[in-house]
Structures are given as C-alpha cells and as structure tokens.
C-alpha positions in Angstrom: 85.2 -36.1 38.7 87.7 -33.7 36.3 86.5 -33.5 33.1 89.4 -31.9 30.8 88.2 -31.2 27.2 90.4 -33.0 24.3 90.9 -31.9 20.8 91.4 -34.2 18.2 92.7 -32.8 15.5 92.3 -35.2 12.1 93.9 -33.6 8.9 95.0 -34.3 5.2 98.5 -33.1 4.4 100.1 -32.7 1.3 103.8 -32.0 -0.2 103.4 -28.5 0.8 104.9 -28.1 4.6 104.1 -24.5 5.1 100.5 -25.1 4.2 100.0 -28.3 6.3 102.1 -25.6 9.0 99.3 -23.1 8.4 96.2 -25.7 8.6 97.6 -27.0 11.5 97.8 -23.8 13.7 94.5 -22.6 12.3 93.0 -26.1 13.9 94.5 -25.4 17.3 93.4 -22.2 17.2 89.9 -23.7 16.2 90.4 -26.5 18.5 90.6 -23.9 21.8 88.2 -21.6 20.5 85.5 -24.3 21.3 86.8 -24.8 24.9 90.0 -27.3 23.9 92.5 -27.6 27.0 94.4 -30.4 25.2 95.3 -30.0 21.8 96.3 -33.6 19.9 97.7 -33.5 16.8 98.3 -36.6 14.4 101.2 -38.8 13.9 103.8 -36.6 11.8 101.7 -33.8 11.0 104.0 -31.7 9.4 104.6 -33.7 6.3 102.8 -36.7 4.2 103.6 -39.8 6.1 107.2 -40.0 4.2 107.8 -43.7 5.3 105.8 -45.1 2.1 109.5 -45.0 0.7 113.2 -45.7 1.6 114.5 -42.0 0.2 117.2 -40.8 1.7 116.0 -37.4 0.6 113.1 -36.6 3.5 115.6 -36.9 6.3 115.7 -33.0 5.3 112.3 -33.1 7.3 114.0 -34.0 10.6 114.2 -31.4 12.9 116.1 -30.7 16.8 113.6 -31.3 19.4 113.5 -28.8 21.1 113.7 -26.6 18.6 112.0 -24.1 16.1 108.7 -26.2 15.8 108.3 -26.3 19.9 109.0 -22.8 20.5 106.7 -22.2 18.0 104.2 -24.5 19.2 105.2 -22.5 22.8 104.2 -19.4 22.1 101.0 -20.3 20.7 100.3 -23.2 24.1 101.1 -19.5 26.0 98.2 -17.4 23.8 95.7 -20.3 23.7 96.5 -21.2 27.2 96.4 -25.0 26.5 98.1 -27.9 26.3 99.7 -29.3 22.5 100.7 -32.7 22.0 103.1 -32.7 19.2 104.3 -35.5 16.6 107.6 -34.9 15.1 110.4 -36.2 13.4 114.2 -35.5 15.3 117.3 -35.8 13.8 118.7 -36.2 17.3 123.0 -36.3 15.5 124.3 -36.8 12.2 122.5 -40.1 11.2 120.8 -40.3 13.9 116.8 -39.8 14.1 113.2 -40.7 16.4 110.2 -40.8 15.8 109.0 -38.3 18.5 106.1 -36.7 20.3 106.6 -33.1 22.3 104.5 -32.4 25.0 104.1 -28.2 25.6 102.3 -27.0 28.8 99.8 -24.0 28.5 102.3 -21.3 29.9 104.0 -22.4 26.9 107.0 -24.7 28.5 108.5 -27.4 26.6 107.8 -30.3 29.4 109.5 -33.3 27.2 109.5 -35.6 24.6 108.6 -39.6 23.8 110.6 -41.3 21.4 108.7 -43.8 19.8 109.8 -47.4 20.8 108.1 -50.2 18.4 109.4 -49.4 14.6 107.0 -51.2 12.3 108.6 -51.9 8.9 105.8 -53.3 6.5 105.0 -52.5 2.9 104.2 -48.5 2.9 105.6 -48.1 6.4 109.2 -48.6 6.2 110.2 -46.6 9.5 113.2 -48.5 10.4 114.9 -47.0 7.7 114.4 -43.7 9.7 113.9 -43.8 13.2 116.1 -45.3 15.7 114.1 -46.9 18.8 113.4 -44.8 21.3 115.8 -44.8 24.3 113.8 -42.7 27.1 111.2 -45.1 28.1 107.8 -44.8 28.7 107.0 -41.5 29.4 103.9 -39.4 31.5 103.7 -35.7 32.1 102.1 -33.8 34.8 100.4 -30.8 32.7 98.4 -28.1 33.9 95.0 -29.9 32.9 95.8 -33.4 33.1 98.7 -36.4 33.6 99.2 -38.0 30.2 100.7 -40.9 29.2 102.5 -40.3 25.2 102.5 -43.6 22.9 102.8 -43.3 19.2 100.9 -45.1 16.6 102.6 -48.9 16.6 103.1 -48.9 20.5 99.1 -49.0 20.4 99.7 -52.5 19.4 101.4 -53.4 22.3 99.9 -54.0 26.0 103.6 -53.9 27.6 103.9 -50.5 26.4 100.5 -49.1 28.0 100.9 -50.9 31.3 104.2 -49.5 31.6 102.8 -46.1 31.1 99.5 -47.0 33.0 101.9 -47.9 36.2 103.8 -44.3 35.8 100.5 -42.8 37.0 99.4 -41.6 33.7 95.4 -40.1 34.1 94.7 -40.4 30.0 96.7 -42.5 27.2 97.1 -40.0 24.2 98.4 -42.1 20.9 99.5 -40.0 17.6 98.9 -42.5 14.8 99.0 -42.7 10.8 97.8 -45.5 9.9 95.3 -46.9 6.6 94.2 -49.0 4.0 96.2 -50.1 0.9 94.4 -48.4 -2.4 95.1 -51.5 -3.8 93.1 -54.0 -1.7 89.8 -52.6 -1.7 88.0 -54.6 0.2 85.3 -53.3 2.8 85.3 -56.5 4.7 89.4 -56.9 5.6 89.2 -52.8 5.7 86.0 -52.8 8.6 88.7 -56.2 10.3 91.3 -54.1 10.3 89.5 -50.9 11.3 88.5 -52.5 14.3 91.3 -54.5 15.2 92.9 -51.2 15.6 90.6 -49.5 17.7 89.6 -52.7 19.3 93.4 -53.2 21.1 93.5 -49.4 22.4 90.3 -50.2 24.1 91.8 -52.7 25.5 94.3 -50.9 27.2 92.0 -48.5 28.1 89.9 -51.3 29.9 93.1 -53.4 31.2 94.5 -50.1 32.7 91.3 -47.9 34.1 92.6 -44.9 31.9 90.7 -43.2 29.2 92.7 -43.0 25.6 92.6 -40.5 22.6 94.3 -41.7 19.5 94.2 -39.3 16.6 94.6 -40.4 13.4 95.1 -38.7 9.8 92.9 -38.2 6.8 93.0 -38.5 3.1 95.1 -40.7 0.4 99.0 -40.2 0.0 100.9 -42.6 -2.0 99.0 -45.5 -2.2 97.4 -45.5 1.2 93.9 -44.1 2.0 94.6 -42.8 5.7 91.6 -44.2 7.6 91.2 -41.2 10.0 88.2 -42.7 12.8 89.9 -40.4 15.3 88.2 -42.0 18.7 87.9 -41.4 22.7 87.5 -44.4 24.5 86.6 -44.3 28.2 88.5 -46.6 30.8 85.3 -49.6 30.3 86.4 -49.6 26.5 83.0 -47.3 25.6 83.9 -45.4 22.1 82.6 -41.8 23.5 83.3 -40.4 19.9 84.9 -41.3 16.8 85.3 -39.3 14.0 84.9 -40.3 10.0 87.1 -42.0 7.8 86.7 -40.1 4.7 86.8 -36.2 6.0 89.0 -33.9 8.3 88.2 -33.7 11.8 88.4 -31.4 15.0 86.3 -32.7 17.4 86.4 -31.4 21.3 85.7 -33.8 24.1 85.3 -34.0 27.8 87.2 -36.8 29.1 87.3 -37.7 33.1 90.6 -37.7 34.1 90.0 -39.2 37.4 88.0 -42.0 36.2 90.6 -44.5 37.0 89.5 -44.3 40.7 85.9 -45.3 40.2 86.6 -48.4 37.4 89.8 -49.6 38.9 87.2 -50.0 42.2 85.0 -51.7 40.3 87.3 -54.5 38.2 90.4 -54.2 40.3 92.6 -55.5 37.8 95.9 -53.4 39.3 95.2 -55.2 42.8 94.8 -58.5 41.4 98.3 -58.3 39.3 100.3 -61.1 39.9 104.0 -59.1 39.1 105.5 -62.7 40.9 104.4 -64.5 37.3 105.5 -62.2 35.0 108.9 -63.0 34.7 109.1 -64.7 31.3 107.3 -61.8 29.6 110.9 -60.0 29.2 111.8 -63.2 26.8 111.6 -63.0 22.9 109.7 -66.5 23.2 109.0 -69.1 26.1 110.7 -72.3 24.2 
C-alpha cells in the first residue's frame, strides 16, 4: 500500500484573471497546508470557461507552455514541495492552440504536458473553434509521489483514451473537467441523469483499468451554464471515496492508494483476460 494525498481543488471564476490567479494559489497553498502531495486544479482555471462563444477575442488568453504560468506554478511546486497538475490554454504558433494540462514535480520541474485529444463542440462548448487536437498522445508521468495518467474533461467520455493511458503504467487517472447544466433546462431529473452519467463512465474506467481516478470539476454559473462541481475520487472497484457539492467551492484532501492496481487487477484480472487479437476493428469510424 502507498497512500499519496490528492487535492481537489473546485473553484468559481470570474472575468477577473488576476483574481481567479490569486484564489487559485491561495488554494494550493491551502491545499498542502492540510498534507496535499498532489495538487489538481480544474479544467481552465485561469479564466471563465471562454468556449460558451465563438469570439475571436479570448485567444488573448492563450499562453506558451512552458512558460510564465509554469514557472510560476514551479516555484511555488518547489516551496510547497508537491506536485500541481495544471489546465491551460497554449497558443502553441500563430493560429495555432491546445487545450493543455502541465504536470510540475515538487522540486519544481516542468515534467510535460497533455494536449487534450477529443474536442467536443455542442451548444455552450464550442472548443473546436479553439483548440486543435492534441498530437502527443496519451501521456503518464513518473512524479515524486505518484505515476499519473493526464486526461482532460471530454476524454473522460472515452474508454480508448483511458486504456491507452492505463497500459502506459499510469498508478492514478487525474481528469481536469468543466462541465454543467444548461440555466435554461432546469430540470432535476435529466440534471441527476446527466450528473451521473458523468461520473458513472470515469468509474468505469477506474473499474476496467484497476487504477484509482480524481476528476476535478468547477463551480458556479458563467454564461448560461451552472458548473456542476461534484469533484469525486473513485477507487479502482468504481467506490466514490469522496465527492464534493455542486453548489459551493471545494478543496478537499484525499488519500488515494497508488498501488492498488496490484491487489484489484489480482482479483478481476481484466488486463490478463484481454483479447488485443479481437480488437482490430476498434481503430474503424464504424464496422459497416
């Protein structure tokens, strides 16, 4: 057993980036002060989640990777001696941006990035008119506390995407997400459906794969979405160890085996009993 302590940090954000800068580091430095050796933060968490619109004017937002935000991020990892997963948006070239996760060790070194690779486009999520598919693969980084596995909010959907990050050897699947309900359909019923159609798929992957997952969400209404938070830790049977509200800011600390994958993938062998020979059609839009 290693039990590494996860932060999930589950904020509201407004149209002021130094203040949503300034929350943000206060909650890390929250986050470690009760025993946090990973810090997650949410999807985007510098800005409102900008894709409610097709405006050519937030691709100001987008920022080098690394750049001023990591080193930033760096020197703080260094203080706090821990671990920050990081959501943000790179302008990569001149027209040119991802949807991207940095991953900063606690002696502050920049260890990589994810670039998202499934861009939804939907009513209030527009994010092919930004980000460009991701291009580096599925992605797992050996940090001081634990080997995690980086997927961002619409990869959840997908199982392809965890396996592939499963089979890398990452120990814990972290997923930055923004995600909610549409002010306009109020509806407990299809919001509870949806709710847990969300959380119900990333323990899924959590069960199929013998990994534990964290998937931090935001909080609070922006432009016509109420931002469902329900932050959660699932363990690698699919067990919900926490979740957090939907209606309130979050930073919750949790102890999360790392090495659990050697005890449940004993006990439903579902990596032995893989038959890779059948698989071949999966890599087809559709089987006609």
């Amino acid at each position: 057993m290693k039990n590494v302590s996860f932060a999930l940090i589950q904020l509201s954000v407004s149209e002021n980036l130094s203040e949503n800068w300034t929350k943000t580091i206060q909650s890390i430095r929250d986050a470690a002060a009760k025993g946090a050796q990973v810090i997650c933060l949410q999807e985007l968490f510098k800005s409102i989640y900008f894709c409610y619109e097709e405006n050519p004017r937030f691709f100001e937002l987008a920022e080098s990777i690394p750049g001023p935000s990591t080193d930033e991020l760096g020197e703080l990892a260094k203080e706090l001696n821990v671990v920050i997963v990081a959501s943000l948006f790179e302008k990569r070239a001149a027209g040119l941006y991802h949807n991207t996760t940095a991953v900063i060790d606690a002696d502050g070194s920049y260890l990589g990035k994810y670039r998202k690779m499934h861009i939804p486009d939907d009513p209030g999520y527009y994010e092919k008119y930004y980000f460009t598919p991701g291009d580096l693969g599925y992605q797992v980084y050996q940090t001081k506390f634990a080997k995690i596995g980086v997927l961002i909010c619409w990869d959840q959907w997908y199982p392809e995407a965890a396996r592939l990050t499963a089979l890398k050897g990452a120990e814990v699947l972290v997923y930055p997400t923004a995600i909610g309900w549409d002010l306009e359909e109020k509806n407990g019923d299809i919001n509870r459906e949806q709710y847990q159609a969300w959380q119900t798929i990333q323990r899924s992957h959590a069960i199929a794969n013998g990994i534990p997952v964290v998937s931090v969400n935001r909080v609070g209404q922006e432009n016509g979405q109420q931002f469902w938070g329900g932050s959660f830790v699932s363990n690698a049977f699919g067990r919900v160890m926490y979740q957090a509200p939907h209606d309130q800011e979050e930073i919750a600390v949790l102890s999360v085996d790392v090495e659990s994958s050697e005890y449940y993938r004993k006990t439903w062998p579902f990596f032995r009993d893989r038959r890779i020979d059948s698989y071949g059609n999966v890599v087809k839009r559709f089987v006609d």
